[in-house]
C-alpha positions in Angstrom: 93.0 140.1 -2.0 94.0 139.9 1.6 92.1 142.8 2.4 89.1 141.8 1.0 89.0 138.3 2.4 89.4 139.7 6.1 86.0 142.2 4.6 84.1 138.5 3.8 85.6 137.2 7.3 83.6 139.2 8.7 80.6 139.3 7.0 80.6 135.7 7.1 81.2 135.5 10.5 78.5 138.5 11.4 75.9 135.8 9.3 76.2 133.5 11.4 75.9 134.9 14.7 72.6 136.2 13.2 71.7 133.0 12.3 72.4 131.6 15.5 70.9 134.8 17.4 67.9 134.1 15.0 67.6 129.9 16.0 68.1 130.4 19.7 65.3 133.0 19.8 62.9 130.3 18.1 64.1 127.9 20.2 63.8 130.3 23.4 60.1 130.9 21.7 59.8 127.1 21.6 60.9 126.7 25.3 58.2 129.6 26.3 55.6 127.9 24.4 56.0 124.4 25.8 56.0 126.0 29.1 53.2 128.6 28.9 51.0 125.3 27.6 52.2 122.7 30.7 51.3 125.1 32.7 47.8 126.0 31.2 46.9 122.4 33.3 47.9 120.1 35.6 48.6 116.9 35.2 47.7 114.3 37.3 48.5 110.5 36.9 46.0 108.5 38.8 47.8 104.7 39.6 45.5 101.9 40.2 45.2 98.1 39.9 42.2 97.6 36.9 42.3 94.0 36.0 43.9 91.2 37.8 43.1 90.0 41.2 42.6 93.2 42.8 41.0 94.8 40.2 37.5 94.8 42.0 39.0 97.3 44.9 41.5 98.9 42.4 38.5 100.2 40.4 36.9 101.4 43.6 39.7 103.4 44.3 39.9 105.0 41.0 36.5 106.1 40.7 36.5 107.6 43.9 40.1 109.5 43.0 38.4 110.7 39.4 35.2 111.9 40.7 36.8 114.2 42.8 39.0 115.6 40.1 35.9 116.1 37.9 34.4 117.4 40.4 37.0 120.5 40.8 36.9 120.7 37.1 33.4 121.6 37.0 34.4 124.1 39.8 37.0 125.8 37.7 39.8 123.7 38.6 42.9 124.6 40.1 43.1 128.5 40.4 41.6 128.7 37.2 43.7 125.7 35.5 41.6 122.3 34.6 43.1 119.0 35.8 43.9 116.4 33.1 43.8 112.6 34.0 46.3 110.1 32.9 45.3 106.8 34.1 47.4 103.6 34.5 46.5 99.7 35.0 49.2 98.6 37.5 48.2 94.9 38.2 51.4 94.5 40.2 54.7 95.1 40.8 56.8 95.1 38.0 53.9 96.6 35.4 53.6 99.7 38.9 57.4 100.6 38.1 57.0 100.5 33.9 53.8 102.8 33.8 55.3 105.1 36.8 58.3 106.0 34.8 55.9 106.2 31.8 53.6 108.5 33.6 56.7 111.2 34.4 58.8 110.7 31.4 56.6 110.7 28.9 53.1 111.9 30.0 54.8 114.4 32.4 52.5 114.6 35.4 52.8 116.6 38.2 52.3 114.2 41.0 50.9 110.8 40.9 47.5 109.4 42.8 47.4 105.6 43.8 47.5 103.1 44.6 45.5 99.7 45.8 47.7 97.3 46.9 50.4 98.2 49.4 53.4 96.1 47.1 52.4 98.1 44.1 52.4 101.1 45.7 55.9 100.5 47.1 57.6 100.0 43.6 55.5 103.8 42.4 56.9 105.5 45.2 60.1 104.1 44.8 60.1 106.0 41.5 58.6 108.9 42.2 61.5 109.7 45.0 63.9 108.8 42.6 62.6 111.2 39.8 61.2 114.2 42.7 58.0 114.0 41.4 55.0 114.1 44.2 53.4 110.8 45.0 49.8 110.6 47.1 48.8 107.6 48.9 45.3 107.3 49.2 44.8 103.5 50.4 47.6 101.0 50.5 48.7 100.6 54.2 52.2 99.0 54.4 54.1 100.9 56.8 57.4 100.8 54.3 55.5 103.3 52.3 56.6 105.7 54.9 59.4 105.2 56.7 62.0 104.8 54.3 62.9 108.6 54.2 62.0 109.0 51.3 60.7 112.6 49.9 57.4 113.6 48.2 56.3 110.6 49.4 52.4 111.4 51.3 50.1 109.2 53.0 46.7 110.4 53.7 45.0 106.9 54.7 46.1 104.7 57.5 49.1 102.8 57.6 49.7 99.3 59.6 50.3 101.1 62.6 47.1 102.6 63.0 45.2 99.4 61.8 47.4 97.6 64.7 46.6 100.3 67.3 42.7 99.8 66.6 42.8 96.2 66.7 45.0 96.1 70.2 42.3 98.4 71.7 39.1 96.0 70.6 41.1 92.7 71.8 41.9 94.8 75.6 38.9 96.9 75.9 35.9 95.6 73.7 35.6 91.9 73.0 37.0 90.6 76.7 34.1 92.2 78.4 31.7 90.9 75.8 33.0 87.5 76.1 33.1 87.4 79.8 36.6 87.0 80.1 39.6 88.8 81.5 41.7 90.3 78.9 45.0 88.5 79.6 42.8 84.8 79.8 42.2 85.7 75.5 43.5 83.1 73.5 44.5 85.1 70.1 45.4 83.7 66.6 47.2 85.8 63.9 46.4 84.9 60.4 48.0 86.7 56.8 48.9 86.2 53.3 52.3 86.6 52.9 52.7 90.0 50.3 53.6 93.1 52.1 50.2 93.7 53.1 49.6 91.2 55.6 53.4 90.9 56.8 53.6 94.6 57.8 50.2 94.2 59.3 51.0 91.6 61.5 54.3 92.6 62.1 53.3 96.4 63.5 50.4 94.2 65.4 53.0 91.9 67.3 55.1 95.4 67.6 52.7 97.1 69.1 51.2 94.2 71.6 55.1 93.8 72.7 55.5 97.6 73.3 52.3 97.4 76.1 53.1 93.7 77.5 50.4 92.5 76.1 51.7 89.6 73.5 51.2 86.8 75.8 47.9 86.4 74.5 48.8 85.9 71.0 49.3 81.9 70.8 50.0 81.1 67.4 51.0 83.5 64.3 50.8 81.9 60.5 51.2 83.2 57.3 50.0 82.0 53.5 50.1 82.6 50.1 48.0 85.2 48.9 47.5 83.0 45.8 45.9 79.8 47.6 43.5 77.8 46.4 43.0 76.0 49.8 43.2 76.4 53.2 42.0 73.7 54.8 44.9 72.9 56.5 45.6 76.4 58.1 41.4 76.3 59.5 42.7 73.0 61.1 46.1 74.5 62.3 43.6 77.4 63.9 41.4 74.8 65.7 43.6 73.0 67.0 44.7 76.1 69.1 41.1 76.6 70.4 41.5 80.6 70.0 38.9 83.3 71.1 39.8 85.6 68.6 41.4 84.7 64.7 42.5 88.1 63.4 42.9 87.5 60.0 44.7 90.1 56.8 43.5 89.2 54.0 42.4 90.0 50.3 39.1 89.4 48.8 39.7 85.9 47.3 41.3 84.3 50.6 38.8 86.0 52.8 36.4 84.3 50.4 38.3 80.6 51.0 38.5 81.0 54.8 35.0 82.0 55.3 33.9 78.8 53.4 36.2 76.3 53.8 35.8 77.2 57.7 32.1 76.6 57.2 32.6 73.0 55.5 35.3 72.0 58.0 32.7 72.9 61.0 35.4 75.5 62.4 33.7 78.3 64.0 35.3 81.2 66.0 34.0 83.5 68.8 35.6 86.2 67.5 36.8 86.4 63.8 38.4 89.9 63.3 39.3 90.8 59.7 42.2 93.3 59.5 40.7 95.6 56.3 41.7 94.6 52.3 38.9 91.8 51.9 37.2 91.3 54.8 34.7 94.8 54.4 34.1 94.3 50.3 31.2 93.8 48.9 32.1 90.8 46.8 32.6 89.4 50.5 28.7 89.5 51.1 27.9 88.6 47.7 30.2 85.2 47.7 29.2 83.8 50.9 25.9 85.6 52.0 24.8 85.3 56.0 28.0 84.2 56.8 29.6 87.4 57.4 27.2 87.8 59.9 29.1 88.7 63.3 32.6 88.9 61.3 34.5 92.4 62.6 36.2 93.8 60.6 38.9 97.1 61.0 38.2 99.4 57.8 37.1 102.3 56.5 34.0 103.7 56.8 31.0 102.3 55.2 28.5 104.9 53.7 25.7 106.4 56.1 23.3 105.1 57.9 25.7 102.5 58.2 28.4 104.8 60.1 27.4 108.5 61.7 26.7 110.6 58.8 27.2 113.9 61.1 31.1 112.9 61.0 32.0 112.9 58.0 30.6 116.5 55.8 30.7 116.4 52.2 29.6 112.6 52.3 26.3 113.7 50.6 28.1 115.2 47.7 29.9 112.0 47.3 26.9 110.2 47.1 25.2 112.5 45.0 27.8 113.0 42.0 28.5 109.2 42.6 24.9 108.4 41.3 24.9 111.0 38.8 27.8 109.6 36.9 27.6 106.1 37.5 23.7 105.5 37.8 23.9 103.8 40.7 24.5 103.8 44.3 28.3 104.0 45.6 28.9 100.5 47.9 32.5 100.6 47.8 34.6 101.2 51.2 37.5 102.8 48.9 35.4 105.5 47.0 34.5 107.7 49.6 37.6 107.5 51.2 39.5 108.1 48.2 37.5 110.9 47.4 37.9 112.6 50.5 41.5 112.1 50.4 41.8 113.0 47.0 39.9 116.1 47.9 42.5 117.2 50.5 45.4 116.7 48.1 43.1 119.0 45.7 43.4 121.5 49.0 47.0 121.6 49.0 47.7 121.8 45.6 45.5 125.3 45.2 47.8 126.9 48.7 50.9 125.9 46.8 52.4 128.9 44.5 53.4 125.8 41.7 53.2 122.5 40.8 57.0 121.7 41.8 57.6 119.0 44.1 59.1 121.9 46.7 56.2 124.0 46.3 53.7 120.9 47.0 56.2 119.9 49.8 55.5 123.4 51.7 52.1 123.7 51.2 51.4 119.5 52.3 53.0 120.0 55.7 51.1 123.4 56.0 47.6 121.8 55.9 46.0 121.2 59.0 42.6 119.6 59.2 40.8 118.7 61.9 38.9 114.9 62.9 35.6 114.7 61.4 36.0 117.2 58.7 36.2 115.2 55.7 33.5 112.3 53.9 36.0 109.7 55.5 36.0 111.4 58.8 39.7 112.1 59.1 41.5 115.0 59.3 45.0 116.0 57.9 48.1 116.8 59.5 51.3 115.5 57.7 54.3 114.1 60.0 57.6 115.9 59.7 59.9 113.9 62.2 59.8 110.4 63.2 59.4 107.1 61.7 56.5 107.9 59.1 58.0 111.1 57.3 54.9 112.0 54.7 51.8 109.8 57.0 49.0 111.7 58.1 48.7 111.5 61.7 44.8 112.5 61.5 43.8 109.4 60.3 42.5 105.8 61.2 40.4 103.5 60.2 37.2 102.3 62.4 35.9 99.2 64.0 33.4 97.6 61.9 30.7 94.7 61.9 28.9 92.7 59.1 25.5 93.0 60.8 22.3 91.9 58.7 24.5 91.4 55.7 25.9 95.0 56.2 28.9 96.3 57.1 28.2 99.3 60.0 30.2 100.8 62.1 30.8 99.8 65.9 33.7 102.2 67.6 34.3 104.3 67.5 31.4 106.8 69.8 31.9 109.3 67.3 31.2 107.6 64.1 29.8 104.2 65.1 25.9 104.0 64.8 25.2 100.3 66.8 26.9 98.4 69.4 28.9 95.0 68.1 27.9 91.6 68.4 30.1 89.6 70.7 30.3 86.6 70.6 29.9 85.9 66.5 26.9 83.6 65.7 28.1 80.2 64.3 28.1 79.3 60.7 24.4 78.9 59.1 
């Protein structure tokens, strides 16, 4: 009995390693199958704001982001793999964080696209660090985006910095000469609302003004909510210190107020110099008509004739593939830019050998794109040292004009197609 137990022993025992032989090589079967099918695509998760107050520019953005993915797509795709699209309404903050984590844990992109709106774009990248997966930033400009050290984090658009640079150069070299004045005779006024945005805006401004001596002409700096419903008493705060130039960060909405309520209070500037965000939409031209006329504005590029066609190749494809989807011409200052930029990213993930956030990480730092080679103008050349790990240092945004009721480009030589207005005409 003994004897034949110890037989059955073994037997038994020789069963179930086959079993278990037999259920890790389905399993190991499983494994190759889920990985041969995620990597038959990629994934990308595109992050924008699609209702709420910033809907109107987060929309813009994603178009531009998805027709340049469809675009490759009809092209073959990604050495030979098609791109799949997983969109995501981030309206703010909190919602940016729930559909990031959403996006990699359960729709398992590769790298994520976004965003409009710089405090949305924070909380995604704070994620994405967290969980190494790639995050692109194709339009929000608050320099924390890029100098927290955090990896996989890539900025192809402008940050504050380079917004503050160009609007230090117009207030020294452009607008005292038009005015008549010496430069350090300027009386300047800073005005923001109060998200991330405007803060780090102002804040790399004053930074940057300080760093060349030149802050003595700012004479009064104020900040507001972003969510005001009047700002009557701000346009009376900014009379009272009689400025040359209001530089003024602001979203669409509040651009909107200040524009009017300036109008009805009799307030008029000399200069009025927008810092991007609302002051080059559409939606500002179609609220309050002629009275952009003369506003400057530092922003993107509008679309040819408006801005020096020459500049910026592959502008006409935009354009073209725009109108064949939508049935209707492209206005937006976010598409083309965001299709450019979108394009690059396209660039570098085709030189990378994978999809992993090392692989992306090589091939992002090896790309190196000259000025005035993309539809937005810019080149691409990410930073490896320095404050802004991840920013592309080929990249700025332009000085613009509303001029006729259309915003066109002014500086600079390269791109700009007309010479700006100086002083602004008074309200009408």
């Amino acid at each position: 009995m003994k004897k034949m137990g110890y037989k059955w022993g073994i037997m038994l025992v020789g069963l179930l390693l086959l079993i278990t032989l037999v259920g890790c090589s389905d399993e190991s079967t499983k494994e190759e199958k889920e990985e041969k099918v995620e990597k038959d695509e990629i994934v990308i998760g595109v992050t924008n704001p699609l209702s709420g107050a910033l809907a109107e520019m987060g929309q813009d953005n994603q178009e531009g982001i998805k027709l340049a993915i469809e675009l490759k797509n009809k092209e073959g795709g990604i050495n030979g793999k098609q791109i799949r699209i997983v969109e995501a309404d981030v309206p703010e903050a909190t919602a940016a964080k729930t559909e990031a984590e959403r996006l990699i844990d359960k729709e398992k992109v590769d790298l994520i696209i976004g965003t409009y709106g710089s405090s949305i774009s924070l909380a995604i990248s704070e994620v994405t660090a967290r969980k190494n997966i790639p995050y692109f930033e194709v339009v929000s400009l608050s320099n924390s985006i890029s100098n927290r050290g955090y990896k996989n984090v890539y900025r192809i658009n402008p940050n504050a910095d380079k917004f503050a640079v160009v609007a230090m150069d117009a207030l020294q070299n452009v607008i005292p000469q038009k005015l008549g004045k010496d430069f350090k005779d300027l009386k300047v006024v800073l005005i923001h609302e109060d998200t991330d945005n405007g803060t780090s805006w102002m804040d790399a401004f004053e930074e940057i003004m300080e760093a060349e001596g030149l802050e003595d002409v700012i004479k009064m700096r104020e900040s507001y909510s972003a969510q005001t419903n009047d700002m009557s008493s701000l346009i009376l705060k900014v009379k009272n210190a009689e400025p040359d130039a209001v530089v003024a960060v602001s979203y669409l909405n509040d651009a909107i107020q200040f524009v009017r309520q300036s109008k009805e209070l009799g307030v008029n500037y000399p200069v009025l110099m927008g810092g991007g965000s609302g002051w080059g939409q559409p939606g500002l031209q179609e609220a309050v008509g002629n009275l952009t006329e003369g506003i400057l504005d530092i922003e993107y590029p509008p679309l040819p004739p408006l801005s020096n066609a020459e500049a910026m190749p592959g502008i006409e494809t935009y354009i073209t593939e725009y109108e064949s989807v939508y049935n209707e011409e492209p206005e937006s200052l976010y598409g083309h830019s965001s299709f450019a930029s979108t394009n690059t990213i396209l660039e570098i993930l085709e030189n990378a050998e994978s999809v992993s956030a090392e692989d992306i990480e090589v091939a992002a730092y090896s790309v190196d794109k000259e000025w005035w080679t993309t539809a937005s103008g810019w080149g691409a050349k990410f930073e490896q040292e320095g404050e802004f790990i991840g920013q592309n240092s080929r990249t700025a945004p332009y000085l613009t004009q509303w001029i006729d009721g259309k915003l066109t480009v002014v500086a600079p030589e390269e791109i700009s197609v007309i010479e700006p207005v100086i002083p602004k005409p008074d309200w009408k």
